[in-house]
N, CA, C and O atoms as a CHARMM CRD file, in Angstrom:
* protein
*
  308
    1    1 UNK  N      0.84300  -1.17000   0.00000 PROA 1      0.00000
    2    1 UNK  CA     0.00000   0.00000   0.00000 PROA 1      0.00000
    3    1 UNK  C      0.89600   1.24400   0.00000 PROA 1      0.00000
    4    1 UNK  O      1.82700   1.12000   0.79600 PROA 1      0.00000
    5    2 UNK  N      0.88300   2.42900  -0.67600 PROA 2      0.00000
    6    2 UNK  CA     0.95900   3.39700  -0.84700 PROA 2      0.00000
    7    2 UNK  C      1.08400   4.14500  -0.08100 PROA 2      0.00000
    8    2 UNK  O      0.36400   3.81900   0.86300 PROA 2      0.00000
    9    3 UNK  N      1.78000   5.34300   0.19700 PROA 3      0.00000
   10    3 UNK  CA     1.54300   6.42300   1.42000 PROA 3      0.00000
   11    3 UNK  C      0.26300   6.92800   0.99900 PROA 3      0.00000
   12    3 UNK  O     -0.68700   6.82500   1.77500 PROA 3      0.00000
   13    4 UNK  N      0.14200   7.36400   0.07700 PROA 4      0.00000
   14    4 UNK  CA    -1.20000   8.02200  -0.60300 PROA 4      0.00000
   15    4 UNK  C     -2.38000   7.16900  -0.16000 PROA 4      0.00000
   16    4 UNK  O     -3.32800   7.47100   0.56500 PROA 4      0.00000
   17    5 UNK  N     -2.09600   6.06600  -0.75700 PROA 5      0.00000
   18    5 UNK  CA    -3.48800   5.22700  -0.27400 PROA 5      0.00000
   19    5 UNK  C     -3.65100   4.83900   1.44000 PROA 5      0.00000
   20    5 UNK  O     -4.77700   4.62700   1.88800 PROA 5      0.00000
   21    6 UNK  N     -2.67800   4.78200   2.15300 PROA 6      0.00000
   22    6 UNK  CA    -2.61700   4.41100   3.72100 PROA 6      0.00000
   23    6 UNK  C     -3.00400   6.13500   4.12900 PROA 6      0.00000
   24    6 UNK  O     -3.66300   6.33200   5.15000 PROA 6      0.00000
   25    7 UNK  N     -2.65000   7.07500   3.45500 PROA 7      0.00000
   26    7 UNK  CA    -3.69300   8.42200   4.38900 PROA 7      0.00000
   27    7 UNK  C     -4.87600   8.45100   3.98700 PROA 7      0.00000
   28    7 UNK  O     -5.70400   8.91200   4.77200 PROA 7      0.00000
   29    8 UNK  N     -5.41800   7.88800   2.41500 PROA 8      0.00000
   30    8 UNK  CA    -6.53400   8.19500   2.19800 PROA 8      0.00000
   31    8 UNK  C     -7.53900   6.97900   3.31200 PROA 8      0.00000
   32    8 UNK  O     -8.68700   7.07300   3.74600 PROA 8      0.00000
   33    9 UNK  N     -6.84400   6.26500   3.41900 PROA 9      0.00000
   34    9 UNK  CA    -7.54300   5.35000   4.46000 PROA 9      0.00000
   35    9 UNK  C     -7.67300   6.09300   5.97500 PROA 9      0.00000
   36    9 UNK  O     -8.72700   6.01600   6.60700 PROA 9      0.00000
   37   10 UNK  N     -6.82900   6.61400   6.34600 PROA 10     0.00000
   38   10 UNK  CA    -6.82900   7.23800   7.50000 PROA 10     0.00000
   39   10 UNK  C     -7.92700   8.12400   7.76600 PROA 10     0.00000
   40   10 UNK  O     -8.69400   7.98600   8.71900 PROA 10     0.00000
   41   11 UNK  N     -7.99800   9.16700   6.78400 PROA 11     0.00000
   42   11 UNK  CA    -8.81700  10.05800   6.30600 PROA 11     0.00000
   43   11 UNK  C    -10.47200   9.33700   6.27000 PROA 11     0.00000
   44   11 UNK  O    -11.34200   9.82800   6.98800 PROA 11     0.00000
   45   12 UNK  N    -10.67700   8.53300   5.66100 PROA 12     0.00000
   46   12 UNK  CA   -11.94700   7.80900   5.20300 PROA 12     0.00000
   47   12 UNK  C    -12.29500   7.20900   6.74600 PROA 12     0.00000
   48   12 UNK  O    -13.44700   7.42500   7.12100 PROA 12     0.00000
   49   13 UNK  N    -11.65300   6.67800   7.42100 PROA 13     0.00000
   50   13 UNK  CA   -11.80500   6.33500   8.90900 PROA 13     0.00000
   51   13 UNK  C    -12.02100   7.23900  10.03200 PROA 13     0.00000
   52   13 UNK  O    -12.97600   7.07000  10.79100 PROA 13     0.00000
   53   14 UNK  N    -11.06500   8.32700  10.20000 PROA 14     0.00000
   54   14 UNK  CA   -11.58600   9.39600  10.65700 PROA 14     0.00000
   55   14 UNK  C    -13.53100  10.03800  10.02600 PROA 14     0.00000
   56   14 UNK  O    -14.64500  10.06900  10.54800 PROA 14     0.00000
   57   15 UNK  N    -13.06100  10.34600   8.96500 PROA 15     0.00000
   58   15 UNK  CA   -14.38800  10.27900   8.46800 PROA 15     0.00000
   59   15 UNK  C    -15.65900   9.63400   9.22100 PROA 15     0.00000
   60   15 UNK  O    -16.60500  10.18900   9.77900 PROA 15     0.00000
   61   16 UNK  N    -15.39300   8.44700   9.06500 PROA 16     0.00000
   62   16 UNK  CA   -16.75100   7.78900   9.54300 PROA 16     0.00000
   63   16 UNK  C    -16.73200   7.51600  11.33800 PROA 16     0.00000
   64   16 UNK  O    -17.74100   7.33700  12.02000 PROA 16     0.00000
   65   17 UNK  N    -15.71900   7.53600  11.69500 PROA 17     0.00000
   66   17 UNK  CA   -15.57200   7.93300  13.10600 PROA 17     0.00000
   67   17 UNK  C    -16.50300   8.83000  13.78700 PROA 17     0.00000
   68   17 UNK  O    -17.37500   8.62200  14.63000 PROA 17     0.00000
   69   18 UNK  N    -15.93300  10.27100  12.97900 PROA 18     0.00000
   70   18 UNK  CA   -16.45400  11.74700  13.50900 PROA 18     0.00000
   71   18 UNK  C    -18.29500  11.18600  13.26500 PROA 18     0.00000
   72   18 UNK  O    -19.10700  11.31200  14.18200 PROA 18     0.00000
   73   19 UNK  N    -18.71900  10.52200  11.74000 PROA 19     0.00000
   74   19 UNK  CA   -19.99100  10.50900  11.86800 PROA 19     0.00000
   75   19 UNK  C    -20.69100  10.08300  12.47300 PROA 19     0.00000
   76   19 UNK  O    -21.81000  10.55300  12.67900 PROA 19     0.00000
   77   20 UNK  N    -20.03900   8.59600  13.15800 PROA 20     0.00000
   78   20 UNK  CA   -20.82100   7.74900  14.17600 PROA 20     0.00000
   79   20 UNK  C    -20.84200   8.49400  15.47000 PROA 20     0.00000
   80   20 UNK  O    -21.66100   8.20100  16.34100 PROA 20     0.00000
   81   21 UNK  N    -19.80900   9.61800  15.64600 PROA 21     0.00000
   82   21 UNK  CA   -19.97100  10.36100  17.20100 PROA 21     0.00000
   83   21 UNK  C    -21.06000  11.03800  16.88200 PROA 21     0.00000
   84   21 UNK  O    -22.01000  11.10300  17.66200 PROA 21     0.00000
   85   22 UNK  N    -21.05800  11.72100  15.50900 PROA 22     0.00000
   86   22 UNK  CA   -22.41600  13.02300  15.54700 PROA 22     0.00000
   87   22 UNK  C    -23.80500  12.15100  15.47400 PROA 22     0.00000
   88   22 UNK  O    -24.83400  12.82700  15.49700 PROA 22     0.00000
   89   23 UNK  N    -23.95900  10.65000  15.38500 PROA 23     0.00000
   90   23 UNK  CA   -25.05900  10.23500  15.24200 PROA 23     0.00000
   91   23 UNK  C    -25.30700   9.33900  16.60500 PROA 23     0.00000
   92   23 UNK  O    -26.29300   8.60400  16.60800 PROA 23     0.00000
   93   24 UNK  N    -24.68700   9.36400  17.44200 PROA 24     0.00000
   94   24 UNK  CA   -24.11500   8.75600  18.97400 PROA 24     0.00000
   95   24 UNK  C    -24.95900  10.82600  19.71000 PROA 24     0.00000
   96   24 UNK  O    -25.99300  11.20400  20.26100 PROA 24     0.00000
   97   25 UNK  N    -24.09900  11.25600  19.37100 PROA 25     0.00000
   98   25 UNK  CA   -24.68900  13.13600  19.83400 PROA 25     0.00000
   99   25 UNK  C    -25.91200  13.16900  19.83500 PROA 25     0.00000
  100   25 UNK  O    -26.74400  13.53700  20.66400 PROA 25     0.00000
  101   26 UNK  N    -25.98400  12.62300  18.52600 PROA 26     0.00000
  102   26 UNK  CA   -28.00300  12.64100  18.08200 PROA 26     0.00000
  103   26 UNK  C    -29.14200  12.37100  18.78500 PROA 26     0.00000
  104   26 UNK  O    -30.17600  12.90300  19.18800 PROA 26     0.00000
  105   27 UNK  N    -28.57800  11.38600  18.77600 PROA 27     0.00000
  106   27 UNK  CA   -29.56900  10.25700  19.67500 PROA 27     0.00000
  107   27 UNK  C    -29.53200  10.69200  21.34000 PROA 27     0.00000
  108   27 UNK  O    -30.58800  10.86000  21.95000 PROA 27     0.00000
  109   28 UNK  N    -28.30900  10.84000  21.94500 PROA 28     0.00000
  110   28 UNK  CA   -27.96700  11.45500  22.89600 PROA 28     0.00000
  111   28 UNK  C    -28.62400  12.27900  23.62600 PROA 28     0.00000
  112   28 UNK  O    -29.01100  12.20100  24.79200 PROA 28     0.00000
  113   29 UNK  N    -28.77100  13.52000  22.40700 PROA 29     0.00000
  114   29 UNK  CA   -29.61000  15.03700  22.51000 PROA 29     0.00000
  115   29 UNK  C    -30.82800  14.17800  22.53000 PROA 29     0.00000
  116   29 UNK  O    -31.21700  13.91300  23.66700 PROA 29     0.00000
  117   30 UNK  N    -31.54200  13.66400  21.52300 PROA 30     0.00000
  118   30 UNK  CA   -32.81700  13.36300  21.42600 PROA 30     0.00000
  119   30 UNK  C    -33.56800  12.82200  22.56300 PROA 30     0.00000
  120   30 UNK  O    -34.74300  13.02400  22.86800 PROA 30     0.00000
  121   31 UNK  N    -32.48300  11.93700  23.26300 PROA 31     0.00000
  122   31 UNK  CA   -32.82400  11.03700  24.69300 PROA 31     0.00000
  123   31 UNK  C    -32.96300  12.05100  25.33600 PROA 31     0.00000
  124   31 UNK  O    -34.18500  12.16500  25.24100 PROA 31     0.00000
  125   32 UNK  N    -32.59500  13.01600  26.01900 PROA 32     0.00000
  126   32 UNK  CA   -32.23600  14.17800  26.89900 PROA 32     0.00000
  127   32 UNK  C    -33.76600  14.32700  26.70800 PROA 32     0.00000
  128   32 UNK  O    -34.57500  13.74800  27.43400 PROA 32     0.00000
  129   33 UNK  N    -34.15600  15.25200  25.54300 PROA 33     0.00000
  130   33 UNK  CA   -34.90700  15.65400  25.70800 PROA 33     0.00000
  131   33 UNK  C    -36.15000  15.02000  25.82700 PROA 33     0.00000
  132   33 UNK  O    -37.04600  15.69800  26.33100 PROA 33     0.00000
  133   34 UNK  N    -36.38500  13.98900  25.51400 PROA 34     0.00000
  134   34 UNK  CA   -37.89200  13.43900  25.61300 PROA 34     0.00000
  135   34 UNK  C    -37.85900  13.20900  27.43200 PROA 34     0.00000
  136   34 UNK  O    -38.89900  13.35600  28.07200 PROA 34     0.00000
  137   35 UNK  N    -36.67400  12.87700  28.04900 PROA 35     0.00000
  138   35 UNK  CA   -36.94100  12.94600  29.30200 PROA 35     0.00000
  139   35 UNK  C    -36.90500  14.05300  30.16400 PROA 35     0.00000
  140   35 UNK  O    -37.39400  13.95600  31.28900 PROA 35     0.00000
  141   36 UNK  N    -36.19600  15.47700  29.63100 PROA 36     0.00000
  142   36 UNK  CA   -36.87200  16.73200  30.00100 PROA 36     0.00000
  143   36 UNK  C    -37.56500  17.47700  29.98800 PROA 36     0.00000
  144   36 UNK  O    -37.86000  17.92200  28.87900 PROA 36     0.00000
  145   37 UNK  N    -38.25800  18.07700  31.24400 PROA 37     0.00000
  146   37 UNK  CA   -39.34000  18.71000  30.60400 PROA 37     0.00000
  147   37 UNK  C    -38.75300  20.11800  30.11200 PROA 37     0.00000
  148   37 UNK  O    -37.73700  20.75200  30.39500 PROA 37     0.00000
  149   38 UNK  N    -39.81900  20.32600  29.26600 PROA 38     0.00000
  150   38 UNK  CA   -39.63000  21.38800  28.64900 PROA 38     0.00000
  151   38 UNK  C    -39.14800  22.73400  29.41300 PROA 38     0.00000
  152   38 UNK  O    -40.01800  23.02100  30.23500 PROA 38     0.00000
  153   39 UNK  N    -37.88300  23.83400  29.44900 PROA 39     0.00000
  154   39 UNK  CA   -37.65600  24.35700  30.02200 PROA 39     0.00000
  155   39 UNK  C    -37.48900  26.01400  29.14100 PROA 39     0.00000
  156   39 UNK  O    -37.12300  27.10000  29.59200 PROA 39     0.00000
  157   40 UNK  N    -37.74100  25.78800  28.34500 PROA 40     0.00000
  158   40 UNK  CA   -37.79100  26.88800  27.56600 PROA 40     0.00000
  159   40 UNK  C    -38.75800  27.53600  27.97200 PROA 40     0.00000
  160   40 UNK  O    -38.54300  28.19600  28.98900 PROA 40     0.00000
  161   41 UNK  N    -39.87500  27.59300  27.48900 PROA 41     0.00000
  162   41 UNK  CA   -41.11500  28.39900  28.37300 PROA 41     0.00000
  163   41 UNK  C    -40.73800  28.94300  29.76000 PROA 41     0.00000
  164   41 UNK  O    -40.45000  30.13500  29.86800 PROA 41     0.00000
  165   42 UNK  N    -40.72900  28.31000  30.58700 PROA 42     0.00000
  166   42 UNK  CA   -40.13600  28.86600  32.00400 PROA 42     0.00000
  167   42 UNK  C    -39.22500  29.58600  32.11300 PROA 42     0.00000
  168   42 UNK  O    -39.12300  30.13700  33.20900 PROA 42     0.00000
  169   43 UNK  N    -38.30700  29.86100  31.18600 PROA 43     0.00000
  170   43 UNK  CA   -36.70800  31.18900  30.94000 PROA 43     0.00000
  171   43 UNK  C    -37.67300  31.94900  30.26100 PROA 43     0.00000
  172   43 UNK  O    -37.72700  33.13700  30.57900 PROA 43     0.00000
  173   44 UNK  N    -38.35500  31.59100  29.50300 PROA 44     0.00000
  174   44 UNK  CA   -39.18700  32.95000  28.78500 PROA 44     0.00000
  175   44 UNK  C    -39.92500  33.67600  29.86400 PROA 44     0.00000
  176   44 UNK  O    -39.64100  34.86900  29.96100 PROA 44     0.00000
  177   45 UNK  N    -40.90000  33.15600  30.77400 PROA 45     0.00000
  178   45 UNK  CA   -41.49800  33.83700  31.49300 PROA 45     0.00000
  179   45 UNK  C    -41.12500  34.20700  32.75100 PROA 45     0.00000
  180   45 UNK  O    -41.76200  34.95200  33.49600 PROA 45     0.00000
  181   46 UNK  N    -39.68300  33.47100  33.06300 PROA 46     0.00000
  182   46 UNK  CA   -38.50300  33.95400  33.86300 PROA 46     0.00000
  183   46 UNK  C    -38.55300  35.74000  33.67200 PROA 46     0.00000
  184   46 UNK  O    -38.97600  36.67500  34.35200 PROA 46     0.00000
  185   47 UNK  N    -37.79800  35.57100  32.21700 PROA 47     0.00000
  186   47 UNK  CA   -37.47000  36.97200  32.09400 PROA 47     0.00000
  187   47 UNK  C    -38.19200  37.90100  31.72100 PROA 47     0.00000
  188   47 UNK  O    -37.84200  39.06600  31.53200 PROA 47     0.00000
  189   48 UNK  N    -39.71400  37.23500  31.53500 PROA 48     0.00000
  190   48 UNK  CA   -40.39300  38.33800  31.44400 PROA 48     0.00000
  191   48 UNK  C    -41.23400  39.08900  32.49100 PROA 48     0.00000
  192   48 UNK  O    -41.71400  40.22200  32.45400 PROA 48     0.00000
  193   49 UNK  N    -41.27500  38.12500  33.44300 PROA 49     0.00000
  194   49 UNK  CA   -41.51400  38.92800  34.77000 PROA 49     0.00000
  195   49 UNK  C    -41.13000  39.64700  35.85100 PROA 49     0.00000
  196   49 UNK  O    -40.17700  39.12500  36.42800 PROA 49     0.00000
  197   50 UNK  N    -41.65500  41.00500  36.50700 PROA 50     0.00000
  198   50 UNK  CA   -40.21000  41.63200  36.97100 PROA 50     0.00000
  199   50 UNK  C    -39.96500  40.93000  38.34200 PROA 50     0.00000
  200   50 UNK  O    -40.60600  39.96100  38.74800 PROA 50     0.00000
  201   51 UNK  N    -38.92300  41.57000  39.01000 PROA 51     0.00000
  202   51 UNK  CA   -38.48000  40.79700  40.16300 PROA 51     0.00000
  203   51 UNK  C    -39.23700  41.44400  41.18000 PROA 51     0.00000
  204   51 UNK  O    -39.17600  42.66800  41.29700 PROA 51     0.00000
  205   52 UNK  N    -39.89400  40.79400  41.87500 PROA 52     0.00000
  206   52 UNK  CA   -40.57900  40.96200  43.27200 PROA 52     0.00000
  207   52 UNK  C    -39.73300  42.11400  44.66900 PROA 52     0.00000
  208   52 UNK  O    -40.10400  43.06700  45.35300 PROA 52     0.00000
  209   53 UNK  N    -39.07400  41.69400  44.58600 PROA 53     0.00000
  210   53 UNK  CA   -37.99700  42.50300  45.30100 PROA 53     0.00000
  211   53 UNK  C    -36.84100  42.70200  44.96000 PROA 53     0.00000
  212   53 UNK  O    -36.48200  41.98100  44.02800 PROA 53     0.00000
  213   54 UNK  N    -35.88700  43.59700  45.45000 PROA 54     0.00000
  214   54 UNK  CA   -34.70900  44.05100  45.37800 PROA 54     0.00000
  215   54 UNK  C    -33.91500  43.46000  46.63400 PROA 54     0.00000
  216   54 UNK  O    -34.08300  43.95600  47.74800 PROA 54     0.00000
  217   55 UNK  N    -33.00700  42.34000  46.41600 PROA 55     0.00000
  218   55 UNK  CA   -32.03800  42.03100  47.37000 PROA 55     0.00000
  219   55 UNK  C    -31.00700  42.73200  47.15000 PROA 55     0.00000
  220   55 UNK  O    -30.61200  42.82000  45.98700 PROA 55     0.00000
  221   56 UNK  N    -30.32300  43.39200  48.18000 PROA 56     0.00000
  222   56 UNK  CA   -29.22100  43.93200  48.74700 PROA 56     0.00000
  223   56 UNK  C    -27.95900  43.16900  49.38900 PROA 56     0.00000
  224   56 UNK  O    -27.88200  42.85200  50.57700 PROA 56     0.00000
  225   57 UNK  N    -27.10700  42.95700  48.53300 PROA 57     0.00000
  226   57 UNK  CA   -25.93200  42.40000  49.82800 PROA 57     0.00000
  227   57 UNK  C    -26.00400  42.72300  51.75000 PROA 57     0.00000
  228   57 UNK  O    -26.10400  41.96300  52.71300 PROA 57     0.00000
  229   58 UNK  N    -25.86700  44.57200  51.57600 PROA 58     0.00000
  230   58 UNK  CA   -26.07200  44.72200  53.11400 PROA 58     0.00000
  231   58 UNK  C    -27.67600  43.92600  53.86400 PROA 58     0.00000
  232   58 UNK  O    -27.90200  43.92000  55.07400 PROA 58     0.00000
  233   59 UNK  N    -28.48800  43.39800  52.94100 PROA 59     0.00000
  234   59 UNK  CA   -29.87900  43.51100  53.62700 PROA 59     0.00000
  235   59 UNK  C    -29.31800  41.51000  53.88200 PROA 59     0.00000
  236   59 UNK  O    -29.97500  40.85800  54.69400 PROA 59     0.00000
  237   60 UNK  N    -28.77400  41.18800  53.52800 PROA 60     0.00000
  238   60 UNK  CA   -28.81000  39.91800  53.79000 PROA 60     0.00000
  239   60 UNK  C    -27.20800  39.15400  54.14600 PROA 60     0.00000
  240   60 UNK  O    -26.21300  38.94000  53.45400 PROA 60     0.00000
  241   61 UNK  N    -27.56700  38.88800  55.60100 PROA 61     0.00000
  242   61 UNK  CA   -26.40700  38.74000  56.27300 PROA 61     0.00000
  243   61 UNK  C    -25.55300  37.71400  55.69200 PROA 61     0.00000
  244   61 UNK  O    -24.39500  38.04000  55.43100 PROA 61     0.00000
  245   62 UNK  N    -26.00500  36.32300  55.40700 PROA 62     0.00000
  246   62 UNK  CA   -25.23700  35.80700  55.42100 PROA 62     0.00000
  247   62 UNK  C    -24.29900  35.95200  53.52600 PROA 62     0.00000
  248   62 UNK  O    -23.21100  35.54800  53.11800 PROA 62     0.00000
  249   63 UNK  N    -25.43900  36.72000  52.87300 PROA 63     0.00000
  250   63 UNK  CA   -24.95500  36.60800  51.56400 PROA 63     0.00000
  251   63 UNK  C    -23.45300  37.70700  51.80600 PROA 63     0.00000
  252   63 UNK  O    -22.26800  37.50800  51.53700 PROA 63     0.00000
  253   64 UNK  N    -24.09000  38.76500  52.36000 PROA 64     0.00000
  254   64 UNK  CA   -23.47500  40.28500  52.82300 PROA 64     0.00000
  255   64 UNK  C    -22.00600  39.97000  53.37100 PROA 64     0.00000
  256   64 UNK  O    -20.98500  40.59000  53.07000 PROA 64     0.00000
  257   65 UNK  N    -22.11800  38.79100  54.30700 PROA 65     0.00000
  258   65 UNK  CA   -20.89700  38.47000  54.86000 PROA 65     0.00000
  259   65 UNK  C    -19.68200  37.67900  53.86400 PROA 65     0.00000
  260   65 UNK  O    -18.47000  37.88300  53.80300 PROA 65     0.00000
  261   66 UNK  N    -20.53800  36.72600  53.14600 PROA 66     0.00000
  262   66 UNK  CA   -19.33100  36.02300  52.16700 PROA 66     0.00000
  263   66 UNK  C    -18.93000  36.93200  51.21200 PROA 66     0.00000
  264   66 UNK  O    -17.84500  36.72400  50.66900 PROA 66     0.00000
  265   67 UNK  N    -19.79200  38.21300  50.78800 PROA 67     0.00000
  266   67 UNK  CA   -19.29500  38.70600  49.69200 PROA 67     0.00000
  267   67 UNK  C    -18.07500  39.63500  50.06300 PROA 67     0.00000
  268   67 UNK  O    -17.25500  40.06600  49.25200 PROA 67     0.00000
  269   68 UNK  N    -18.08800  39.88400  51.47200 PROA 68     0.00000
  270   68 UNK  CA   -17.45400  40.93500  52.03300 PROA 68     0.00000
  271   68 UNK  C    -17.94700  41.94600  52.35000 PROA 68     0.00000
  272   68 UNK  O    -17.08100  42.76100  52.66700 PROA 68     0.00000
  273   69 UNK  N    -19.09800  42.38200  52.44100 PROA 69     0.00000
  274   69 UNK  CA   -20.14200  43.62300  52.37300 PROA 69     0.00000
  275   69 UNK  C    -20.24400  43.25000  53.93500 PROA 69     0.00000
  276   69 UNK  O    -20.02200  42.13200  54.39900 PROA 69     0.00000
  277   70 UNK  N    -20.55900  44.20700  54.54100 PROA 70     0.00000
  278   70 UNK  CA   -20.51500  44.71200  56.22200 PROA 70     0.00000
  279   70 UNK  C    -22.46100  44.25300  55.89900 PROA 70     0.00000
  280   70 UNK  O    -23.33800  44.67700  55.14600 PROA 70     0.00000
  281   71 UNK  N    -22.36300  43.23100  56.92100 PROA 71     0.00000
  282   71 UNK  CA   -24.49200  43.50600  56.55300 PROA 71     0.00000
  283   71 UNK  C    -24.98700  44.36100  57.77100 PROA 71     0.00000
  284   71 UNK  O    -24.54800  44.66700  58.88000 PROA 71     0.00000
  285   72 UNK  N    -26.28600  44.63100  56.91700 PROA 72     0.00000
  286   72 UNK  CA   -26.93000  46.04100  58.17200 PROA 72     0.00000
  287   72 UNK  C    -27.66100  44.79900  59.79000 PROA 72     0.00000
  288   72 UNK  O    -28.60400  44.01300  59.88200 PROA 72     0.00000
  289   73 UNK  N    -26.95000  45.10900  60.41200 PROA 73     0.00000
  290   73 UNK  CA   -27.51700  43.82900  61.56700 PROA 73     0.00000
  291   73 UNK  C    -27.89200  44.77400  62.63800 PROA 73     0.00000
  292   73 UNK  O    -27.09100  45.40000  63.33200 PROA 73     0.00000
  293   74 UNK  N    -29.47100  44.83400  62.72900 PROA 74     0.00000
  294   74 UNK  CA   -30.37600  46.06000  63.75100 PROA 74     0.00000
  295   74 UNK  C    -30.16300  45.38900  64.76200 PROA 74     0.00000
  296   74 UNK  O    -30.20200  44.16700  64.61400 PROA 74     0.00000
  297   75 UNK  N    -29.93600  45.81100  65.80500 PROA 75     0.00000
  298   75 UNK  CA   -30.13700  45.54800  67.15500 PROA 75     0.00000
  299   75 UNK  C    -30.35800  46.04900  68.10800 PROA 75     0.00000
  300   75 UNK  O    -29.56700  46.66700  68.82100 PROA 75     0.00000
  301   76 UNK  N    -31.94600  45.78000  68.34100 PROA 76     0.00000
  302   76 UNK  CA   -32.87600  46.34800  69.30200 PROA 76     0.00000
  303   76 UNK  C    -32.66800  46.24800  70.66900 PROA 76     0.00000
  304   76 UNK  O    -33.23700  45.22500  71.04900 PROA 76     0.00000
  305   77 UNK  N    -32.06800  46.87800  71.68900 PROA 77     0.00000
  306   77 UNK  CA   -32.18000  46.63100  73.20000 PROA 77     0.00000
  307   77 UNK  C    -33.36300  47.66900  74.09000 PROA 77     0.00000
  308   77 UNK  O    -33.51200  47.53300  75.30500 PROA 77     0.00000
């Protein structure tokens, strides 16, 4: 065999390699989804609704504390 013909073999193998992964992907994706539910809708109406409140680092201690933010901690005597 040939150098020519031993890459075109290489080549032709790679080839069908890469296709059996993208049809291995396929099926893959396809499985995924029939067992997820649908999540698209829910990011849509995610972002289309506004946010209920405004969280604050200082308003919430323990977030306030990991971020480094001093939190506002009232203390009534």
């Amino acid at each position: 065999m040939t150098s020519i013909e031993l890459r075109q073999k290489l080549i032709n193998q790679i080839e069908r390699l890469s296709f059996e992964k993208l049809l291995v992907l396929e099926k893959l994706i396809e499985s995924l989804e029939s067992h997820l539910p649908e999540t698209s809708k829910n990011i849509d109406a995610a972002l289309a609704s506004p946010a209920s409140t405004n969280t604050y680092l200082e308003d919430d201690p323990i977030i306030g504390m990991c971020s480094g933010v001093i939190p506002n901690l009232i203390v009534t005597t």
